[in-house]
N, CA and C atoms of all chains as a GROMACS GRO file, in nm:
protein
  564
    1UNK      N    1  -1.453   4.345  21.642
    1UNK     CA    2  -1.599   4.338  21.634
    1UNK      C    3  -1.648   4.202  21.683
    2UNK      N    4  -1.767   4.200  21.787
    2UNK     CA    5  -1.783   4.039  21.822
    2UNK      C    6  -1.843   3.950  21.702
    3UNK      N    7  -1.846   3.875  21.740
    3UNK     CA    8  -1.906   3.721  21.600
    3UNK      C    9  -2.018   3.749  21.595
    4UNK      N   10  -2.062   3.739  21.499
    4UNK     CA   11  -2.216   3.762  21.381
    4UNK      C   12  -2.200   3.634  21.354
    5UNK      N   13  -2.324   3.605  21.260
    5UNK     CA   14  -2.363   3.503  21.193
    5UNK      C   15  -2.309   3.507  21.057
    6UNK      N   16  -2.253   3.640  21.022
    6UNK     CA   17  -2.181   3.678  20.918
    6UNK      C   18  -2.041   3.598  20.920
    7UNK      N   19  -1.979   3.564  21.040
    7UNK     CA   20  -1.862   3.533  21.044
    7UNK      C   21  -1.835   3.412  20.965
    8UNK      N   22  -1.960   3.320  20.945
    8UNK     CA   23  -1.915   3.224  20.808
    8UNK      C   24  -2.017   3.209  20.700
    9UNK      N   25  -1.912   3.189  20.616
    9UNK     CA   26  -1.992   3.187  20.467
    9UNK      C   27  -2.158   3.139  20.458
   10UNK      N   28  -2.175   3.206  20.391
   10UNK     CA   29  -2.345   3.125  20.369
   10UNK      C   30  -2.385   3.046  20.280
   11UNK      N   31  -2.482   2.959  20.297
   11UNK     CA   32  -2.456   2.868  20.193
   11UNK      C   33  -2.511   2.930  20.008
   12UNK      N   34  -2.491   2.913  19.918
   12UNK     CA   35  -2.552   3.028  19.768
   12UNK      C   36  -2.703   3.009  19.806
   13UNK      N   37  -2.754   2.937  19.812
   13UNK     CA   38  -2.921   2.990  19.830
   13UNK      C   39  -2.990   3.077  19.944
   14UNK      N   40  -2.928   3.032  20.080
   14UNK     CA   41  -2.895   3.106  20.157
   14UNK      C   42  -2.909   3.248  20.131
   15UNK      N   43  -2.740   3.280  20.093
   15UNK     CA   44  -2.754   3.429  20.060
   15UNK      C   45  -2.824   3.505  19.956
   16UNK      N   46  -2.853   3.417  19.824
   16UNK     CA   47  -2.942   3.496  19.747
   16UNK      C   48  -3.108   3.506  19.824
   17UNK      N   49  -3.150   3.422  19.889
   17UNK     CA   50  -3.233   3.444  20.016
   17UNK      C   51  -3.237   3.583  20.095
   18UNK      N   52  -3.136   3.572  20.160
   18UNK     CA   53  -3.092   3.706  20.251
   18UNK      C   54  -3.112   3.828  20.178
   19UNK      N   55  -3.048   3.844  20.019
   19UNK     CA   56  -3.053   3.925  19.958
   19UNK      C   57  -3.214   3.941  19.894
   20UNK      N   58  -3.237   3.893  19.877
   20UNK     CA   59  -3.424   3.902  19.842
   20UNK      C   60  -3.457   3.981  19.980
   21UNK      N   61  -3.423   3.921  20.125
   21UNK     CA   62  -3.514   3.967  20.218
   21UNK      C   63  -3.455   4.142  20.206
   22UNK      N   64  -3.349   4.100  20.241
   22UNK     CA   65  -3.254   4.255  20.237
   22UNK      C   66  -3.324   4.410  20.143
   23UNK      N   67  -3.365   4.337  20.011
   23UNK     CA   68  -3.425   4.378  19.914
   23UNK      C   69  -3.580   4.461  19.912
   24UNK      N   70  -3.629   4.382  20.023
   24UNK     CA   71  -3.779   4.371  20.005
   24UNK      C   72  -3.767   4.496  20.131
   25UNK      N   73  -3.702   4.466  20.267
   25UNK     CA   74  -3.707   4.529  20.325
   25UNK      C   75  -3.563   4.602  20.420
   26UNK      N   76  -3.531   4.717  20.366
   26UNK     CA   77  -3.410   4.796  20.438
   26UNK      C   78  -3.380   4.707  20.530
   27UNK      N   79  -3.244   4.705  20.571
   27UNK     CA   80  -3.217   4.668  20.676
   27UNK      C   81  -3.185   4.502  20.770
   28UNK      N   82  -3.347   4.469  20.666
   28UNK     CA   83  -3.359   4.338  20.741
   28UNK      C   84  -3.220   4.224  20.680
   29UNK      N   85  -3.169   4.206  20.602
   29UNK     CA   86  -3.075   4.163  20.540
   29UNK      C   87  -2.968   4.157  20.646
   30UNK      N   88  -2.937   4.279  20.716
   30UNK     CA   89  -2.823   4.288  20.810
   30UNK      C   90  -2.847   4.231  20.930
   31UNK      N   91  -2.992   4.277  20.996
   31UNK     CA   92  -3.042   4.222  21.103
   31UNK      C   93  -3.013   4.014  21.105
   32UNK      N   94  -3.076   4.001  20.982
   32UNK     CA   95  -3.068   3.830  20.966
   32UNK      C   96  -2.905   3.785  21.011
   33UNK      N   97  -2.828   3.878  20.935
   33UNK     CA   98  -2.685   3.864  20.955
   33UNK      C   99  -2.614   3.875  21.090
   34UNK      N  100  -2.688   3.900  21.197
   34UNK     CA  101  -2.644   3.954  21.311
   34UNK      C  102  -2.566   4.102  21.347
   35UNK      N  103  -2.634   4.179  21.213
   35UNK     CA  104  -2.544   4.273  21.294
   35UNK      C  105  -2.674   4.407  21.280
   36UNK      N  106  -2.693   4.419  21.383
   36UNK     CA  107  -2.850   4.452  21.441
   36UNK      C  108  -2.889   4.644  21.407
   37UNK      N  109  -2.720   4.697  21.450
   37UNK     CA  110  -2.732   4.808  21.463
   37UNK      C  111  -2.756   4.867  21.307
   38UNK      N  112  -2.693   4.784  21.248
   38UNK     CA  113  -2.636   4.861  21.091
   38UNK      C  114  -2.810   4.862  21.039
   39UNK      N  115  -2.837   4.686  21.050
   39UNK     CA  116  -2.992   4.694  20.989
   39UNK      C  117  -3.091   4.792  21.019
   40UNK      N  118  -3.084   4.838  21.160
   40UNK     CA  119  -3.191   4.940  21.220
   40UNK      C  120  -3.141   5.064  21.162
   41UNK      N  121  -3.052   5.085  21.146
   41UNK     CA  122  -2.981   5.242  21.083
   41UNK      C  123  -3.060   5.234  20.920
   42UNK      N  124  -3.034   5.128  20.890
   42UNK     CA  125  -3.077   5.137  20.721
   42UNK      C  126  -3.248   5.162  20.714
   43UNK      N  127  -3.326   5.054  20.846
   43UNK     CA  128  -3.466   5.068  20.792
   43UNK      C  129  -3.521   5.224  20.844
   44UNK      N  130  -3.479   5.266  20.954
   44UNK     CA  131  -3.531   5.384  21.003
   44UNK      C  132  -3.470   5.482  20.859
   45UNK      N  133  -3.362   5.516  20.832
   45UNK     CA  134  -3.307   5.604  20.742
   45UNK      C  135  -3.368   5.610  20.620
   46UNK      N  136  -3.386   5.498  20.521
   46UNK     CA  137  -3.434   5.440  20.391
   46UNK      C  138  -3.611   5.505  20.403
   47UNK      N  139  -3.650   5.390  20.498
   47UNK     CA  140  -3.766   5.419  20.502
   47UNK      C  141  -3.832   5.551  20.483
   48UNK      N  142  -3.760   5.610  20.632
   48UNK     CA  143  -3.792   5.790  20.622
   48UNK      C  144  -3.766   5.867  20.511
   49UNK      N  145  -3.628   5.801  20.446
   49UNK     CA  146  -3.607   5.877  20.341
   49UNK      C  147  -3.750   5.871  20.216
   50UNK      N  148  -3.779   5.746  20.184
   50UNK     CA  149  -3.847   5.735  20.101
   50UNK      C  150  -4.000   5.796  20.134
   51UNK      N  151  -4.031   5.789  20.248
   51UNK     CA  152  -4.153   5.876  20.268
   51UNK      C  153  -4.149   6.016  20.242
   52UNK      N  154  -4.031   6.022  20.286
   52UNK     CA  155  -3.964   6.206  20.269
   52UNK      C  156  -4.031   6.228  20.150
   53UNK      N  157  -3.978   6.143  20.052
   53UNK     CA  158  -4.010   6.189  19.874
   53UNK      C  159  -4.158   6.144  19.852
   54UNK      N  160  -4.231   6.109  19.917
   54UNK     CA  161  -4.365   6.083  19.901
   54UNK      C  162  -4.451   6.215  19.943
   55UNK      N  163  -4.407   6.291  20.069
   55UNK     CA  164  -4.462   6.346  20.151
   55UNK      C  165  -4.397   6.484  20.098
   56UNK      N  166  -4.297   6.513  19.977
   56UNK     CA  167  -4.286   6.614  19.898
   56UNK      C  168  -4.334   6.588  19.763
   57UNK      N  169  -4.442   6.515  19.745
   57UNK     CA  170  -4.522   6.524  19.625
   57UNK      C  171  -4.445   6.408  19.540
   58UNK      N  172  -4.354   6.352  19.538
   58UNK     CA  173  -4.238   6.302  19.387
   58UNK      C  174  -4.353   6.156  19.387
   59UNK      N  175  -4.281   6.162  19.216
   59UNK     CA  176  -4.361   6.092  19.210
   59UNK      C  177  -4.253   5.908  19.173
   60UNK      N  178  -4.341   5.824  19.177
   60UNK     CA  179  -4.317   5.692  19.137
   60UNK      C  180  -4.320   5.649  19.033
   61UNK      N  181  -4.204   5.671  18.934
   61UNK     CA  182  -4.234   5.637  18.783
   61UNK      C  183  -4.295   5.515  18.745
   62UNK      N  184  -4.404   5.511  18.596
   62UNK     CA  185  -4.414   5.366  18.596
   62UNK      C  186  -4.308   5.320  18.490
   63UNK      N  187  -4.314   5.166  18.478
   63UNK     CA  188  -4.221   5.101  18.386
   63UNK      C  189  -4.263   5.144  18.223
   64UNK      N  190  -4.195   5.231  18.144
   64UNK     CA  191  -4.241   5.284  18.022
   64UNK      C  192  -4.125   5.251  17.954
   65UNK      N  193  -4.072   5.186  17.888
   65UNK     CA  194  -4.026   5.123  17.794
   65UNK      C  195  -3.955   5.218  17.626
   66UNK      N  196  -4.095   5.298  17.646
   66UNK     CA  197  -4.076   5.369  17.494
   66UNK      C  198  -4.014   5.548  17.573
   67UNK      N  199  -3.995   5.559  17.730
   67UNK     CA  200  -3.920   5.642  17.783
   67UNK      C  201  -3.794   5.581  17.894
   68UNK      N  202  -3.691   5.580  17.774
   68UNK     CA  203  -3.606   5.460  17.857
   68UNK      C  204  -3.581   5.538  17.979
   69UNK      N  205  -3.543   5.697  18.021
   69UNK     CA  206  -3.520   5.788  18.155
   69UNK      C  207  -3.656   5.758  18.242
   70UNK      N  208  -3.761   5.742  18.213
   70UNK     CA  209  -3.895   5.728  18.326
   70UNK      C  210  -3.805   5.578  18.381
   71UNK      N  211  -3.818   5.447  18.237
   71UNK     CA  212  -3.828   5.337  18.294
   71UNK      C  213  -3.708   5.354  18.413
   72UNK      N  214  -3.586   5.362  18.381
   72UNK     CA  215  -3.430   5.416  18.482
   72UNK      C  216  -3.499   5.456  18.586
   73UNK      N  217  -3.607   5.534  18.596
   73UNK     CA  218  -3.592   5.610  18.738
   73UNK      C  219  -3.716   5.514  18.837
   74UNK      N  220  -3.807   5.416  18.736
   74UNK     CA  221  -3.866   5.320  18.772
   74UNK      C  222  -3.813   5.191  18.805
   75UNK      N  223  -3.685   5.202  18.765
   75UNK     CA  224  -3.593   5.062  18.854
   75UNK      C  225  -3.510   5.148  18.983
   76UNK      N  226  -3.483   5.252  18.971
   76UNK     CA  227  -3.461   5.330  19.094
   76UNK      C  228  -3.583   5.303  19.175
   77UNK      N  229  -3.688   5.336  19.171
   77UNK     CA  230  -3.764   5.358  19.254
   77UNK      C  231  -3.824   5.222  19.332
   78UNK      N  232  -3.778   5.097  19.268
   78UNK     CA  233  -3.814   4.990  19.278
   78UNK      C  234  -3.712   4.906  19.398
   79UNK      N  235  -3.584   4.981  19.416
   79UNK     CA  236  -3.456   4.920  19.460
   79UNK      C  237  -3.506   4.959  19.559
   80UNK      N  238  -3.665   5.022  19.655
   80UNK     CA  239  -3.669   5.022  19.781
   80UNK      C  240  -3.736   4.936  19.869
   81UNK      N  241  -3.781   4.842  19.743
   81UNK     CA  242  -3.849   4.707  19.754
   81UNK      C  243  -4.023   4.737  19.850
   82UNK      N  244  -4.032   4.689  19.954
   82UNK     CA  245  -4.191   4.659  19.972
   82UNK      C  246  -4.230   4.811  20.020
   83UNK      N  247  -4.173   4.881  20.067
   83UNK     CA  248  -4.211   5.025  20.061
   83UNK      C  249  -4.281   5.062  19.942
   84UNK      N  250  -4.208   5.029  19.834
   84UNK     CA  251  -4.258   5.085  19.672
   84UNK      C  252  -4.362   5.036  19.658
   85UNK      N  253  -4.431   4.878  19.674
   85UNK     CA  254  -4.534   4.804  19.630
   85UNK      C  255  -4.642   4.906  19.742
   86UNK      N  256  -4.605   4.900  19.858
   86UNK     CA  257  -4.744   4.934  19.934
   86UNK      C  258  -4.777   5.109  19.934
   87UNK      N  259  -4.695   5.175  19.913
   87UNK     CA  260  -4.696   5.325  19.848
   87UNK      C  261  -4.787   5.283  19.713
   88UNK      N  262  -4.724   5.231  19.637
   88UNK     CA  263  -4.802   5.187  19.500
   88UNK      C  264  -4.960   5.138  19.507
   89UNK      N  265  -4.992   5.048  19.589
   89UNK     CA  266  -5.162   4.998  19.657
   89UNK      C  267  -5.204   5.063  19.730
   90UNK      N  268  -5.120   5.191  19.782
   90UNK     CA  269  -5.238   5.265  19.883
   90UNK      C  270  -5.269   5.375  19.762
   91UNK      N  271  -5.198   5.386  19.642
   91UNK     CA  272  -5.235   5.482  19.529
   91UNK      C  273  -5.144   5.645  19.566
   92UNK      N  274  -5.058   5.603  19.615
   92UNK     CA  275  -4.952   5.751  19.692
   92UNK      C  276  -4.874   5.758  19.562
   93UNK      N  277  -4.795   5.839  19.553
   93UNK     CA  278  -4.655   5.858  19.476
   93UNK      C  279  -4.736   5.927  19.333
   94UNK      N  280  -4.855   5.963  19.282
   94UNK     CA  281  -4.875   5.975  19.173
   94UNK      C  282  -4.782   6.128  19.153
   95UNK      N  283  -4.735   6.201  19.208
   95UNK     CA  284  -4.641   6.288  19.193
   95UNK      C  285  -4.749   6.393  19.151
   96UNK      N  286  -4.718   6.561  19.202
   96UNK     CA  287  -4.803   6.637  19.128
   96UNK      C  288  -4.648   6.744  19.075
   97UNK      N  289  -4.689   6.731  18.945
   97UNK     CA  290  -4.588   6.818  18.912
   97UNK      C  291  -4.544   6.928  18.882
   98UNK      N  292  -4.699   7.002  18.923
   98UNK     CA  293  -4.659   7.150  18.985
   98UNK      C  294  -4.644   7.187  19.117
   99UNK      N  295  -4.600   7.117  19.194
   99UNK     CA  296  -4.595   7.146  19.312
   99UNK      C  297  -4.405   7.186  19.328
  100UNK      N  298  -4.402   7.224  19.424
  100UNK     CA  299  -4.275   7.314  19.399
  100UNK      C  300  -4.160   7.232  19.474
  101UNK      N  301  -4.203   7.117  19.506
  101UNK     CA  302  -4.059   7.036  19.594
  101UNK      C  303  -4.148   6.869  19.484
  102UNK      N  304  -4.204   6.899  19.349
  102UNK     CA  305  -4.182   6.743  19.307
  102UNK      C  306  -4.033   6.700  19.259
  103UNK      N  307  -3.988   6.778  19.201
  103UNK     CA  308  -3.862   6.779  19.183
  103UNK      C  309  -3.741   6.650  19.293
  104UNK      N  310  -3.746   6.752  19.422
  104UNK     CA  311  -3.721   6.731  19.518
  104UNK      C  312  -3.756   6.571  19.546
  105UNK      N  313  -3.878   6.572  19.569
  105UNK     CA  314  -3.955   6.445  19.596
  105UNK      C  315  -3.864   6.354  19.518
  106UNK      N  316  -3.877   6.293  19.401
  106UNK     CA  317  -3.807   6.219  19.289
  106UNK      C  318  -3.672   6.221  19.356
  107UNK      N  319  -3.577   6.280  19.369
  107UNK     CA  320  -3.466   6.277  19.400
  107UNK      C  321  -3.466   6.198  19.548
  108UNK      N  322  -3.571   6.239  19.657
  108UNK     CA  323  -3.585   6.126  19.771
  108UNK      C  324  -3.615   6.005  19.773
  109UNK      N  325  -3.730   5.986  19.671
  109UNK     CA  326  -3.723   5.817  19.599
  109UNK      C  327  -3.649   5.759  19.516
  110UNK      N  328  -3.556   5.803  19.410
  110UNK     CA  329  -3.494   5.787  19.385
  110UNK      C  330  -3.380   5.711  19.464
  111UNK      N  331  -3.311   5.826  19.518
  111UNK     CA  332  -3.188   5.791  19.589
  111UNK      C  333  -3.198   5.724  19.702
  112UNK      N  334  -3.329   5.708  19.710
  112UNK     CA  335  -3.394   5.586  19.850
  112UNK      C  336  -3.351   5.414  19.790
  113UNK      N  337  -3.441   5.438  19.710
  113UNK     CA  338  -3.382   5.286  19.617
  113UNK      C  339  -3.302   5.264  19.551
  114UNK      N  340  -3.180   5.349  19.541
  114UNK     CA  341  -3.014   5.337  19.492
  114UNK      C  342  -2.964   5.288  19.586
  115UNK      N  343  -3.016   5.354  19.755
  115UNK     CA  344  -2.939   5.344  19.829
  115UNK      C  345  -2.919   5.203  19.914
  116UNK      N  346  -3.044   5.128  19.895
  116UNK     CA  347  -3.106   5.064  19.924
  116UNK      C  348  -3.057   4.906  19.835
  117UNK      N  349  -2.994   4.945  19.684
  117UNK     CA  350  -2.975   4.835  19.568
  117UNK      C  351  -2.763   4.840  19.681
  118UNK      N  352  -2.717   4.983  19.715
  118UNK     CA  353  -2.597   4.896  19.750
  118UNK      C  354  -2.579   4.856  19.879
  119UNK      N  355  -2.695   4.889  19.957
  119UNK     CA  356  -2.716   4.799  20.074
  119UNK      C  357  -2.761   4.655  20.094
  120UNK      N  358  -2.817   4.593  19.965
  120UNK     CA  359  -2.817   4.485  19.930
  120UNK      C  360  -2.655   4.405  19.897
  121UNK      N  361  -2.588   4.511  19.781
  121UNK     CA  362  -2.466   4.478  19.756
  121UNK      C  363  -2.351   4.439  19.849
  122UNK      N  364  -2.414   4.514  19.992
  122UNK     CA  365  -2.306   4.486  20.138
  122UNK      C  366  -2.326   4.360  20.182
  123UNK      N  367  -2.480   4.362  20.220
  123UNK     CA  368  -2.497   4.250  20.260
  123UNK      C  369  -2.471   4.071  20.183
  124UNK      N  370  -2.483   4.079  20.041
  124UNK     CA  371  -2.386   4.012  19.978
  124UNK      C  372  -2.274   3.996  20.003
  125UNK      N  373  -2.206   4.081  20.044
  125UNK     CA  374  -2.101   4.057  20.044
  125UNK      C  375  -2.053   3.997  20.245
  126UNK      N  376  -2.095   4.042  20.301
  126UNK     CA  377  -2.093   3.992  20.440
  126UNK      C  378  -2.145   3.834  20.423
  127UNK      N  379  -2.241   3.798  20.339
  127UNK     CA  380  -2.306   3.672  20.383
  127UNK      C  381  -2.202   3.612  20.322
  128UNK      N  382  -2.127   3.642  20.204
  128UNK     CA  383  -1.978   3.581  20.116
  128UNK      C  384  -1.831   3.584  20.192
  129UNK      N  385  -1.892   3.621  20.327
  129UNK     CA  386  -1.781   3.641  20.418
  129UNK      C  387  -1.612   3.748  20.330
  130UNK      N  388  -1.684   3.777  20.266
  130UNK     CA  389  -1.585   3.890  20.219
  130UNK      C  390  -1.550   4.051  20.289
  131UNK      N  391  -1.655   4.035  20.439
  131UNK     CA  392  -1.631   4.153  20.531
  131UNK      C  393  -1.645   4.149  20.612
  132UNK      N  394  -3.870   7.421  20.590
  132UNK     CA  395  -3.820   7.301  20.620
  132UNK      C  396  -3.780   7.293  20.478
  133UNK      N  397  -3.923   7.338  20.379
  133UNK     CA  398  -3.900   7.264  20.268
  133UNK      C  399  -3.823   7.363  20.117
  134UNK      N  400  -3.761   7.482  20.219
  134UNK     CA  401  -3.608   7.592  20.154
  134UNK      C  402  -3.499   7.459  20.083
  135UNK      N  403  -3.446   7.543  19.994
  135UNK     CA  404  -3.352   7.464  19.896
  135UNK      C  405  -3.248   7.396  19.980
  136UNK      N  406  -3.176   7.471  20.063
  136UNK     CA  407  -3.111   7.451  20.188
  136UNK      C  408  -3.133   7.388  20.260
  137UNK      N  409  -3.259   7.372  20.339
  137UNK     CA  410  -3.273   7.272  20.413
  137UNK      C  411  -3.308   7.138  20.393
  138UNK      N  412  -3.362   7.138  20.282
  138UNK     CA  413  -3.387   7.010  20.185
  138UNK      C  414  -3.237   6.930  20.148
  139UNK      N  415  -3.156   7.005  20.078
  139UNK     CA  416  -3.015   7.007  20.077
  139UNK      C  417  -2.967   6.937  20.176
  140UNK      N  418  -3.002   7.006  20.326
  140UNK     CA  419  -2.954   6.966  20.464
  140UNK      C  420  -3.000   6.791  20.496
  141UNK      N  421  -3.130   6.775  20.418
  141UNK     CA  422  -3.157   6.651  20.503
  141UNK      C  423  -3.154   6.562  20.405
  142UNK      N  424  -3.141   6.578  20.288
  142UNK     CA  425  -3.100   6.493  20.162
  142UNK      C  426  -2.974   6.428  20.191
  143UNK      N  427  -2.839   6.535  20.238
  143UNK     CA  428  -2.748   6.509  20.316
  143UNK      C  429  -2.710   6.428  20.429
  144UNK      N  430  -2.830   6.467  20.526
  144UNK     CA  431  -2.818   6.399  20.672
  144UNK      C  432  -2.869   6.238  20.626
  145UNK      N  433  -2.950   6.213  20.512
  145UNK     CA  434  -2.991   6.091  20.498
  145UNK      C  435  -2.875   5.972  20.389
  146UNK      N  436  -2.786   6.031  20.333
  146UNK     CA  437  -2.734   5.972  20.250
  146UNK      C  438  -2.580   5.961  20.332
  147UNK      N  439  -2.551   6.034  20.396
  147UNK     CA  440  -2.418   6.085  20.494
  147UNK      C  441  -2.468   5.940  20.572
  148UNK      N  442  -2.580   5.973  20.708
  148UNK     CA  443  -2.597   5.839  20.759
  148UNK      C  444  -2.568   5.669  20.659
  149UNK      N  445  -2.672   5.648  20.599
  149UNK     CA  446  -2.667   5.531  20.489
  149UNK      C  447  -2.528   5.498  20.457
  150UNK      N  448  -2.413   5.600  20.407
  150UNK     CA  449  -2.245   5.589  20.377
  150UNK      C  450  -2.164   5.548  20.462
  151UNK      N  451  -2.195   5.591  20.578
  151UNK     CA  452  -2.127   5.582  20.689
  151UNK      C  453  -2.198   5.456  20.751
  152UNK      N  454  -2.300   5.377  20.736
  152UNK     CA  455  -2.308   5.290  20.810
  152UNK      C  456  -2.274   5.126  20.719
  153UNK      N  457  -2.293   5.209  20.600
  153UNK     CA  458  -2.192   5.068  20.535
  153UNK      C  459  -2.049   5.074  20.546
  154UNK      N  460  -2.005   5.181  20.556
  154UNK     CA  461  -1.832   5.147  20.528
  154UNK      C  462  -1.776   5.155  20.675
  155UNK      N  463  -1.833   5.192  20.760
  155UNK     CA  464  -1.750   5.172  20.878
  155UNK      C  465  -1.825   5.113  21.021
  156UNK      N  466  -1.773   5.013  21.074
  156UNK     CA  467  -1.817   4.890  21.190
  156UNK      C  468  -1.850   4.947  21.332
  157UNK      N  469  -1.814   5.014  21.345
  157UNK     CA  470  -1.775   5.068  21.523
  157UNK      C  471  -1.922   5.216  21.476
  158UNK      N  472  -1.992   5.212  21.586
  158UNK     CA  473  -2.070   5.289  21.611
  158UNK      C  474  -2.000   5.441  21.605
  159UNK      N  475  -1.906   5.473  21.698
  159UNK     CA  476  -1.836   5.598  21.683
  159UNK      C  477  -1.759   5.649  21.568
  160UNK      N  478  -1.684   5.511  21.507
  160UNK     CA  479  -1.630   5.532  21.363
  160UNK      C  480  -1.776   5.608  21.259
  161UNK      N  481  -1.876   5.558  21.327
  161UNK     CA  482  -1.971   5.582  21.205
  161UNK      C  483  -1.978   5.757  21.229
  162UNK      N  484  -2.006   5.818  21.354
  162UNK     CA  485  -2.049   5.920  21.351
  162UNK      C  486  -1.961   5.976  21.280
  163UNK      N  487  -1.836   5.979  21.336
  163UNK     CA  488  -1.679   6.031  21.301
  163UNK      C  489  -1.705   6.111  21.159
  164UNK      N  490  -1.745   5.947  21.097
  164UNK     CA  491  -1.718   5.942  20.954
  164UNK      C  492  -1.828   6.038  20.876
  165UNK      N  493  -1.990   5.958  20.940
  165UNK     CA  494  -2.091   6.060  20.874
  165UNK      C  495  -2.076   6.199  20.899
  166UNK      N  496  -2.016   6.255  21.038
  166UNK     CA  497  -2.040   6.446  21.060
  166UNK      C  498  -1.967   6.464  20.918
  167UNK      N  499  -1.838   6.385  20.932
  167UNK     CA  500  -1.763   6.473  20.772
  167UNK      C  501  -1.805   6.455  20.648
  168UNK      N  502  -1.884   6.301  20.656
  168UNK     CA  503  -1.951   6.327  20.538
  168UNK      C  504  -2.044   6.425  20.479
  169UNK      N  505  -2.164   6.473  20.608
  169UNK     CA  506  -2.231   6.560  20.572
  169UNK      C  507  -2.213   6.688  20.546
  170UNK      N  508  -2.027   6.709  20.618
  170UNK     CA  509  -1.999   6.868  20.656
  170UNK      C  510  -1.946   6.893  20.477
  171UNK      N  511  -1.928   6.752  20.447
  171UNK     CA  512  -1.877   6.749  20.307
  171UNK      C  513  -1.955   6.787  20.230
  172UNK      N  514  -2.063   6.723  20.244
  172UNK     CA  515  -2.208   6.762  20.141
  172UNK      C  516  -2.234   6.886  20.161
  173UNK      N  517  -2.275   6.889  20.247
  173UNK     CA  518  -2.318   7.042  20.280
  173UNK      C  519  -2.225   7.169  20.244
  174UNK      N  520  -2.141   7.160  20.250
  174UNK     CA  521  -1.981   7.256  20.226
  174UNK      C  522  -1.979   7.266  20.069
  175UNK      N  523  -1.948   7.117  20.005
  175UNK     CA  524  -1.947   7.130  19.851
  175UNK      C  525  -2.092   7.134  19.790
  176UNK      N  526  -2.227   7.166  19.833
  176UNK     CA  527  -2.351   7.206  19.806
  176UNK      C  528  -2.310   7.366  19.816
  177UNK      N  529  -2.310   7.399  19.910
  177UNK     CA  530  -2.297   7.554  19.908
  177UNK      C  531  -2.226   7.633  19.854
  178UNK      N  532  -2.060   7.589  19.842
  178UNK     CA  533  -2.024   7.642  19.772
  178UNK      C  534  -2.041   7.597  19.627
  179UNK      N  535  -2.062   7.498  19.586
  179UNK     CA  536  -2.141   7.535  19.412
  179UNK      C  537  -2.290   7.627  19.359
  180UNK      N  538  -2.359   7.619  19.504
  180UNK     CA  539  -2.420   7.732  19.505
  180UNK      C  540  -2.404   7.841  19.482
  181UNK      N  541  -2.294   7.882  19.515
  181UNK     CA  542  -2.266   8.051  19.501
  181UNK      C  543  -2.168   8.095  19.383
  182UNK      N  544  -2.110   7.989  19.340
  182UNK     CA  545  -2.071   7.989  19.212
  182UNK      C  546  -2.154   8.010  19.102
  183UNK      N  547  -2.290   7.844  19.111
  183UNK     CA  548  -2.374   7.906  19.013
  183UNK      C  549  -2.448   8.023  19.009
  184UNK      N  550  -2.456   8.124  19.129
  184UNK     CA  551  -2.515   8.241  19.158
  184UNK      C  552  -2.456   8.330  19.058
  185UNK      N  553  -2.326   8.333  18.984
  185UNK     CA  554  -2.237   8.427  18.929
  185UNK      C  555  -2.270   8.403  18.756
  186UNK      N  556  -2.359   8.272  18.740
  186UNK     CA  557  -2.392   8.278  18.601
  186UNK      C  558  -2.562   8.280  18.563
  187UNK      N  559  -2.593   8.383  18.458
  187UNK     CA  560  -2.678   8.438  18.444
  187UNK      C  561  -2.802   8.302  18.396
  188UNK      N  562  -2.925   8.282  18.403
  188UNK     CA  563  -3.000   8.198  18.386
  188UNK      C  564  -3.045   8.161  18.262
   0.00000   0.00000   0.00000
């Protein structure tokens, strides 16, 4: 594989840096890292995915505390970083839950921002030169 | 589009991609890897499908 910027360690602020950006937005984490293709695979994929579950009704849990399964699926839904905030300010995601793919929906946001918390976890680990 | 199946299908095509582009480097390794991932998903989706078809609701 040719040399990235990955190829040496980063410095700890650095990468917890990278990992914030990585965080906020699919992809970009890898892009910073030099490796261009992987990042564009994650933001086109993530992204779409997470609209997917918008655009089938699911909804965006809020942080509820006294429902520890909502709050869980509200740190899921959060691991897709600035997608979630601006879905959240345009007032999208309120989920309708008779609709017959909300179900569905939830499971696309969901697993958007799971997917998204171990694509952070990679890129940690590339900036730790551990790959 | 929005059949159990095809939902299935692209729930698949989106998580298959994402797997395959973290664990493997080489562009072609990736496809390699994602077709089987998805043929995986898709294969062990269906057939637990038709299993749960055999128990009553």
């Amino acid at each position: 594989m040719r040399a990235t910027t990955a190829d040496r360690t980063q410095p700890a602020a650095t990468t917890y840096l990278i990992c914030v950006a990585a965080w906020l937005l699919p992809g970009v984490g890898h892009f910073w890292l030099g490796r261009r293709q992987k990042g564009l695979t994650f933001l086109v994929a993530l992204t779409v995915m997470f609209a997917f579950g918008l655009w089938l009704e699911g909804a965006l849990f809020p942080f509820q505390v006294s429902q520890p399964l909502v709050a869980l699926g509200a740190l899921a839904d959060v691991g897709i970083g600035l997608p979630y905030v601006i879905a959240r300010s345009a007032g999208v995601g309120a989920g309708r839950v008779v609709a017959i793919t909300y179900e569905y929906g939830n499971t696309f946001l969901i697993v958007a921002g799971l997917l998204n918390m171990l694509v952070v976890l990679d890129v940690f680990d590339i900036a730790k030169g551990r790959k | 589009m929005t059949s159990h199946f095809g939902l299935m299908v692209i729930f698949s095509l989106f998580v298959s991609v994402v797997f395959a582009t973290l664990m493997r480097d080489e562009l072609s390794e990736q496809l390699a890897f994602g077709g089987r991932l998805l043929a995986g998903f898709v294969g062990a989706g269906t057939l637990i499908g038709w299993v749960l078809y055999f128990f009553p609701l």
